[in-house]
N, C-alpha and C positions, 0 to 999 in steps of 0.2 A: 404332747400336743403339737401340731403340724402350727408354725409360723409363716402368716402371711404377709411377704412384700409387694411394694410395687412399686415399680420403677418409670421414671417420667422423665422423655426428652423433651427440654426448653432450649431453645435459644439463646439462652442466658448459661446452661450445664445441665450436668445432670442432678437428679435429686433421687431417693430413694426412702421410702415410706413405711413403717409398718400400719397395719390395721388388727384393731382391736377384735374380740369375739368374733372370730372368722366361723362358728358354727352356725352362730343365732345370724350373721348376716347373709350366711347362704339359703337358709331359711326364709328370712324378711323379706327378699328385694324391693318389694313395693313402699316399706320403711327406709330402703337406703335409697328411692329414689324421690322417698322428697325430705331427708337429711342433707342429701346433696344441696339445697339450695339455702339450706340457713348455715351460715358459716359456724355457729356458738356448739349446734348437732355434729356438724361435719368433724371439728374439733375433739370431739368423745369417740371418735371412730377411727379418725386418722393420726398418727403419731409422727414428723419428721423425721427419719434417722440422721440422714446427710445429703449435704449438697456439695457439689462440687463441679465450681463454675469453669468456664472456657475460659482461655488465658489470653485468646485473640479471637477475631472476626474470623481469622485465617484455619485456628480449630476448631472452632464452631461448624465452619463451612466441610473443610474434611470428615467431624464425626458426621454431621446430615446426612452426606454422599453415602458415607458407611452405614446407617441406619438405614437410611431408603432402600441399598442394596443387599441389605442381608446380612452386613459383615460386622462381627464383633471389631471395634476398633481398639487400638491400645489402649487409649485412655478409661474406656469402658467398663474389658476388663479388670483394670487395675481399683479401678471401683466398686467395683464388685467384691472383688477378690477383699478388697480392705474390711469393709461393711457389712457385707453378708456374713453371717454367721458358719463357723466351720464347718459344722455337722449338714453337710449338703440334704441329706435324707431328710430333714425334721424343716425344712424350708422349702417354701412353696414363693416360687416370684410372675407377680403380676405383668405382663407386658401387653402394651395396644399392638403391636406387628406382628403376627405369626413367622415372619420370615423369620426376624432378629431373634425372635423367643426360640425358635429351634437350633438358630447357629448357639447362643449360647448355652441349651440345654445341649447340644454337640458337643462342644469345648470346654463348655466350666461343670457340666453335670448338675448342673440345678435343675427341679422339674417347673417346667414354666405354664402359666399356664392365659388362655386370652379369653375376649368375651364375656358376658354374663354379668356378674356383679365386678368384675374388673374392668369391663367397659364405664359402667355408671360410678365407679370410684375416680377413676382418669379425668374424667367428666366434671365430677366435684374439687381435683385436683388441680383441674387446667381453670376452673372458676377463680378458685382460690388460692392460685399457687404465691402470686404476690401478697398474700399474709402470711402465709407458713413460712415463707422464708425472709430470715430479717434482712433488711436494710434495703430490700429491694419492691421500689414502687412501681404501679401499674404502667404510667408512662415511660419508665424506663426499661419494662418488659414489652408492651409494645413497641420499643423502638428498636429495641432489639430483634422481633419476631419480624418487624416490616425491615430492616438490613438483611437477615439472615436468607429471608423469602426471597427478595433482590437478588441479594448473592448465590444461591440455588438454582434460580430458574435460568441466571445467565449463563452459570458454568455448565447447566442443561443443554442451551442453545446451542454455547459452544463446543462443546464435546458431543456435538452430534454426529454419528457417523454419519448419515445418510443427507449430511448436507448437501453434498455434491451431485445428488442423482436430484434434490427439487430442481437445479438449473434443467435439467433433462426432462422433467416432467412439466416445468413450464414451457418448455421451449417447445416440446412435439405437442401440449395443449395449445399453443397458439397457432403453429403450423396448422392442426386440424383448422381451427377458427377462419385462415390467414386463405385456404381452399375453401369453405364456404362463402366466405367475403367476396372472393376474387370472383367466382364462378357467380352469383347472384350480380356484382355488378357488372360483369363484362354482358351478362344476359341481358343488362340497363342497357349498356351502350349500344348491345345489336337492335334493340326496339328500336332506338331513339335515333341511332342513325341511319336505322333502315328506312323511313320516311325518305329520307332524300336520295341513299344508294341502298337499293334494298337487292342488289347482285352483288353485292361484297358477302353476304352472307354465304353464296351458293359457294364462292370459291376459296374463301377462309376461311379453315374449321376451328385453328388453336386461340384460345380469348386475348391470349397477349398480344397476337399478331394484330388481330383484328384492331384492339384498342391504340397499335401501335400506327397503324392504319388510316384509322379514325383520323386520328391527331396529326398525319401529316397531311393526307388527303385536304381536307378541308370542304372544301365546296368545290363536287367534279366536273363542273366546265373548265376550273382552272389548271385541272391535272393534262398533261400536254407530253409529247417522247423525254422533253428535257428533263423531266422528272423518271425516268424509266430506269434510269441506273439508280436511284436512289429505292426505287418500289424493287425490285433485285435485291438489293441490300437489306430493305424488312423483311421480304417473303421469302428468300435463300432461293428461289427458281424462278428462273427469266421465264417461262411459261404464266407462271400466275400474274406475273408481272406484265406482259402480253396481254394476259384476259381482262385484268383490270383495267387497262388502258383502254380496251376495246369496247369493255361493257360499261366503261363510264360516257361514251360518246352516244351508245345508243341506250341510254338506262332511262328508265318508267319512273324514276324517283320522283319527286315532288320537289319544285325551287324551296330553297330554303332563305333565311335572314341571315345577315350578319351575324346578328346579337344571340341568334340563335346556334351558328358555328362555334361562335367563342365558349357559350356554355359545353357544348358537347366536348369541344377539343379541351375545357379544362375537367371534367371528369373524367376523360379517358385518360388524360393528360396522371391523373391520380391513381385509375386502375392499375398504372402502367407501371407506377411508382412502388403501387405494392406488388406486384407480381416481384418488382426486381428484390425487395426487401425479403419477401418469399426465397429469393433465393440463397440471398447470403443468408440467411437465419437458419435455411437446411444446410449451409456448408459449416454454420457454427455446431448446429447438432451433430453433424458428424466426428468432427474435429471434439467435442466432448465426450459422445460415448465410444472413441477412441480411446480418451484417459480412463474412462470411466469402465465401460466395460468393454474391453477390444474381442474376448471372444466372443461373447455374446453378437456382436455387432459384426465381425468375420461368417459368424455359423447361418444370422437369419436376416441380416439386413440392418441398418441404423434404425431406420421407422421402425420395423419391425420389433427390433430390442428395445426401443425404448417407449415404444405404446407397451409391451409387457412388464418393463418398470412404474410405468403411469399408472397401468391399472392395478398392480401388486401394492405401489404405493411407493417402494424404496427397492433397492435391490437387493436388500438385505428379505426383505418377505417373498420378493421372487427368490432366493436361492433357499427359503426355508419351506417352500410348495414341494409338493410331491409332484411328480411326472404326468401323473392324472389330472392334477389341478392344473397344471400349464397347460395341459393339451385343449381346455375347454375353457380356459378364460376368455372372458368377454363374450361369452356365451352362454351366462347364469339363465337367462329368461326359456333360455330354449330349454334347458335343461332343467327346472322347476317346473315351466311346463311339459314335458315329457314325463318328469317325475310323477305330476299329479295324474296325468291323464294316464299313465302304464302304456307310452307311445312310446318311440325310439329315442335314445340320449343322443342329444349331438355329438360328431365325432370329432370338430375343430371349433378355436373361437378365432383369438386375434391371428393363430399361426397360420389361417388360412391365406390370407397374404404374403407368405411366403413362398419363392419362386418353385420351389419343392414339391407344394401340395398341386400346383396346377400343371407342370410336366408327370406326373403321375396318373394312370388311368383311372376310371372311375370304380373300380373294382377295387384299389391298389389304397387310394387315397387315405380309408382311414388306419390303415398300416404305416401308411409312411407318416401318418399327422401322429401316430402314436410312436414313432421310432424318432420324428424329432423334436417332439416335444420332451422324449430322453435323454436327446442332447441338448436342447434348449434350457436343460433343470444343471446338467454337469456343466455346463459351460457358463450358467450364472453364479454355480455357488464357488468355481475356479476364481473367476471376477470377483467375487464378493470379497474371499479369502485367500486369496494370493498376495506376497509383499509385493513381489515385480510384473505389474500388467503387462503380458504381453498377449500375442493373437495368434500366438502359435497351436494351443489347444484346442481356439474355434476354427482353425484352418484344417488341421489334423481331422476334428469331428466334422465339419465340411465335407471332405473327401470320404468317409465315412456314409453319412447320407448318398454323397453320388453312387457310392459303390453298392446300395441297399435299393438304390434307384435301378440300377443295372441289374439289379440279381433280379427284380421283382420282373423286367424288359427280357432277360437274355439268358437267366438263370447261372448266371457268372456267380462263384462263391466270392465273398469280400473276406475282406481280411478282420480278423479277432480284435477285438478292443484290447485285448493287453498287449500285444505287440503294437497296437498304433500307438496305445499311450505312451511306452518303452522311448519309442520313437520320441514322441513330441517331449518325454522328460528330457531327452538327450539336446532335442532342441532347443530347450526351453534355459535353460542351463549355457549354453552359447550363449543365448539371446540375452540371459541376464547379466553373465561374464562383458559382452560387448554395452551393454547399457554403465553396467558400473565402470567402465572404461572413460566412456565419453564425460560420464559425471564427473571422473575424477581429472579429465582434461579440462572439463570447463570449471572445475575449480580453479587448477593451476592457473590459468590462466585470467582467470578472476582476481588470484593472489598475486600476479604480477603485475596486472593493472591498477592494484591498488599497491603494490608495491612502488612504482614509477610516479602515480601517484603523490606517495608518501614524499618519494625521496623530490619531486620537482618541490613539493611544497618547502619542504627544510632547506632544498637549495636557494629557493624566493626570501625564504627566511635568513639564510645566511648572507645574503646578498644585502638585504635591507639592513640585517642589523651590522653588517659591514660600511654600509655608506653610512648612516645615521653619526656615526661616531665622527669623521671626515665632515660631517653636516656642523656636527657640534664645533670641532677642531674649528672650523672657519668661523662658526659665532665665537668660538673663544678669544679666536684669534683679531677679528676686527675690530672688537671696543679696545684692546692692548695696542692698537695702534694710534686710535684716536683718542686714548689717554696723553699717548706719547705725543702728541699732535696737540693735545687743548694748553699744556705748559707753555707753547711754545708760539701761540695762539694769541693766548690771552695778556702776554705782554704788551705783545702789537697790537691789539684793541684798545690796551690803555693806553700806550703812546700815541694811536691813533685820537682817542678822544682828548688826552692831553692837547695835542698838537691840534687839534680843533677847536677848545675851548681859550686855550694860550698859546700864543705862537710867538711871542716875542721872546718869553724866558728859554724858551727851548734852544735855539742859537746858542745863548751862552754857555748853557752846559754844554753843546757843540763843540765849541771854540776851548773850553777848557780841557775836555775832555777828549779831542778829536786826534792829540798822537798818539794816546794808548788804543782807542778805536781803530785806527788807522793800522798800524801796528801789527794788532790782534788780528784784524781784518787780512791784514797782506800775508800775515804767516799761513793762514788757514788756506789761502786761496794760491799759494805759492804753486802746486801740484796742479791746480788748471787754470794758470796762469795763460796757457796756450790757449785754451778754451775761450777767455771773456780778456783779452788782452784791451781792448779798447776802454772797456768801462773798466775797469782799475785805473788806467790814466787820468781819465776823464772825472773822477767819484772827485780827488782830494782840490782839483781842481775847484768846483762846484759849491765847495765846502763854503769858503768864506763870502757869498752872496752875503749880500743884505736886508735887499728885499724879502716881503713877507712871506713872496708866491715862490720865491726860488728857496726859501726855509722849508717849505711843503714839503716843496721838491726832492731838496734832500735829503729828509726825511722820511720820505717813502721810498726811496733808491737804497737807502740798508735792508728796509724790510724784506724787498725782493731779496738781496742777498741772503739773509737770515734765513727765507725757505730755501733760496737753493743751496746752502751750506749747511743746514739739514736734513736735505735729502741726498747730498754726496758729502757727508760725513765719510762713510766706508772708506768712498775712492778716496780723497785727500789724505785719510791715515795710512791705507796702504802706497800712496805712492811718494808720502813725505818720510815714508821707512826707505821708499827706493829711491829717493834724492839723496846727493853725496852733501856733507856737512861743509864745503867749500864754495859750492853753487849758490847754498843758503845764508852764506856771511857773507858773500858780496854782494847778494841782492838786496841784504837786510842794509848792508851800508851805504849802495845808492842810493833806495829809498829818504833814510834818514837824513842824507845830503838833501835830495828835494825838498823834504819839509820843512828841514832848515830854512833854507833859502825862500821858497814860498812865507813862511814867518818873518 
């Protein structure tokens, strides 16, 4: 008995089904199509085998791609392989895609089969998948099915080949728009300005000029010689510019207003604007079916090629037409109607615009619309499928044309297509040698700019983290000094507040105290004795005041000494090492003499 599976892509995995009485239900269908809708029926008919979910968003998204396209993916197989039962011959597996049912009946030899009552099974499966399968509920299969959709259609947009040719195909649709636009309003401006100068028309023929015209002109009683190098300058001929000058002094126009100048000068003022936007937007079309299709764009023109991409849709449908179909595009109507009526086919559509068809005789025409519309179909599908665009094959088929031009004129034999192509491979092959050249310069150089880069930054960095340290050094080192400084400080604050609060006691510790001071004082100071020679006299002197104010006095006369004898600490140590021990006992014992005597 033949076993029937069926196999179900979710967004969640895969799942894989048997169904029961596969005779009596090929029989039924009209019983399996309203089992499908009571889930208790559907359950009698359909059996779970297995499921087997995606392990990410990331494999869900890969097997879709490979579903959609045909292609048994690993995981798939592997599913398969586990589940389905060995005996290939005695299983029959359900699948909704005919594409995927035949890669796998390709590759795993299962017979697959689609439609009919496996359609209306799928149907009851996709109803009811979130019961059949445990743990998983309907909002959590919907949320799955709307991330997967997301993630599908964007990897769609992106992976589009044919993005690059819609810039092409809006851009020559606007172009077309951007000449009816222009040509309807410059038609405004000639009505509206002809009232007032209605012989500018006879002598102007191009719209741009005219508007351009318009808008300097103004009101032609005020046009004068002094403006005559200026009308030169819009019209490119001192003739016109002569005529103009001449027919505005004797012109039939009609006085106009002010308020009525100003409007006209600001819509020409606009015509003018878009003419010029007209133009850059056809130097951008060019500059893109450059990249885009250089031969095609060398063989028939920019417009040319890219109204045949507009109208094919991508250039990918243009290079998948046949030679017949290019030669009559955009000339379906004519050719429908010929069709019906058993009149003549047209013999060109959009290629008739091509410089080609109209140096060609009339006799000649539809030969040569059908010779390059043969190279119109090779030179799109070169562009389509070539890695390195280049424009050397629609140059090569160029020359080609001219020479089919001549033969058809002169009877001159042209040269065979396989020798030109020969040709253009060899050129073509330079062309890409010298392209990967430059690539690989502007790399380098890319990699040295970011190399110089690299290295100024680490040098900025080596710099900063080099002073930082030097930044710190000096915070370290300042509060170390006014440590050293608060000891030395804060004695003399309290002597000072001593000596502010009590001034009488102080004296006496002076006085009992004032030879070992004295003393201590003149050893330290022996070394810059030179230095402050006067006020060492003058200090022991001072000492025995009595007054309250001359105690002050003296008392703030050590202090001063105190800072400068700790701030030439250093010098006094080194130079009471360079003092001889003889110079330092007789000074210590005249001293001593004095204060004897002073006592």
């Amino acid at each position: 008995m033949v076993l029937l599976h069926v196999l179900f892509e979710h967004a969640v995995g895969y799942a894989l089904l048997a169904v029961k009485e596969v005779e009596e239900i090929s029989l039924l269908l009209p019983q399996v199509e309203e089992c499908v809708l009571n889930l208790g029926k559907f359950h009698n008919i359909v059996r779970l085998v297995a499921f087997c979910p995606f392990a990410s968003s990331h494999v869900a998204l890969e097997n879709a791609n490979a579903v959609s396209e045909g292609v048994v993916h690993e995981d798939l197989r592997l599913f398969l392989e586990t589940y389905l039962p060995s005996k290939k011959k005695k299983v029959v597996l359900g699948v909704g895609d005919p594409k995927i049912g035949a890669a796998i009946q390709e590759e795993l030899g299962y017979n697959c089969q689609t439609g009919g009552v496996i359609a209306e099974i799928l149907r009851g499966i996709r109803l009811h998948f979130h019961n059949l399968v445990k743990g998983l509920t309907d909002l959590s299969a919907c949320k799955a099915q709307l991330g997967l959709g997301h993630s599908y259609s964007r990897a769609k947009v992106k992976f589009n080949v044919n993005r690059v040719d819609n810039m092409i195909i809006q851009s020559i649709s606007l172009l077309d728009q951007l000449d009816k636009d222009i040509n309807t309003f410059s038609m405004r401006v000639r009505e509206w300005y002809g009232y007032h100068f209605p012989e500018l028309v006879k002598i102007v023929n191009d719209n741009a000029t005219y508007c351009r015209l318009a808008q300097f002109i103004g009101n032609r009683k005020e046009l004068n010689e002094d403006k005559l190098e200026k009308l030169e300058e819009l019209t490119m001929d001192g003739a016109k510019a002569k005529a103009i000058l001449d027919a505005s002094r004797s012109s039939m126009g009609m006085d106009i207003s002010a308020i009525d100048l100003i409007n006209i000068e600001s819509f020409s003022s606009r015509v003018v604007s878009l003419s010029e936007y007209r133009q850059s937007l056809h130097t951008y079309l060019r500059s893109k079916m450059s990249q885009v299709a250089p031969s095609l764009s060398a063989l028939i023109g920019e417009a040319v090629g890219a109204r045949l991409i507009a109208h094919a849709g991508s250039l990918t449908n243009l290079a998948k037409y046949p030679a017949s179909t290019v030669q009559i595009l955009g000339a379906e109507k004519a050719l429908f109607r010929a069709l019906k009526t058993r009149g003549n086919t047209p013999k060109y559509g959009l290629i008739f615009h091509s410089t080609f068809i109209g140096r060609a005789a009339a006799k000649n025409k539809g030969r040569i619309s059908r010779y390059l519309a043969n190279k119109c179909s090779i030179a799109s599908r070169i562009d389509c499928f070539s890695e390195v665009p280049t424009s050397v094959f629609g140059e090569k088929l160029r020359e080609q044309v001219e020479e089919r031009l001549s033969f058809y004129e002169t009877g001159e034999i042209p040269r065979k297509n396989l020798d030109v192509m020969k040709e253009a491979m060899v050129q073509a092959e330079e062309v890409a040698v010298e392209i990967a050249r430059k690539l690989e310069k502007q790399e380098k150089k890319r990699l040295k700019k970011e190399k110089k880069r690299l290295a100024a930054i680490a040098l900025m960095a080596s710099e900063n983290s080099g002073s930082t340290p030097e930044e710190c050094e000096e915070t370290v080192e300042r509060p170390r000094k006014k440590k050293k400084q608060r000891p030395q400080e804060a004695p003399q604050e309290n002597g000072m507040e001593d000596s502010s609060s009590s001034v009488l006691p102080k004296p006496k510790k002076k006085k009992s105290l004032s030879k070992a001071e004295l003393v201590s004082s003149d050893l330290e100071e022996t070394a810059v004795s030179t230095g402050f020679p006067k006020r060492k006299k003058s200090l022991p002197k001072e000492e025995p005041a009595s007054d309250p104010e001359e105690v002050v006095n003296s008392s703030s006369v050590p202090k001063k000494k105190k800072k400068l004898s700790s701030k030439e600490e250093p010098l006094s140590s080194g130079l009471e090492e360079a003092a001889g021990s003889k110079s330092s006992s007789s000074k210590k014992k005249k001293k001593l003499k004095k204060i004897s005597q002073e006592n």
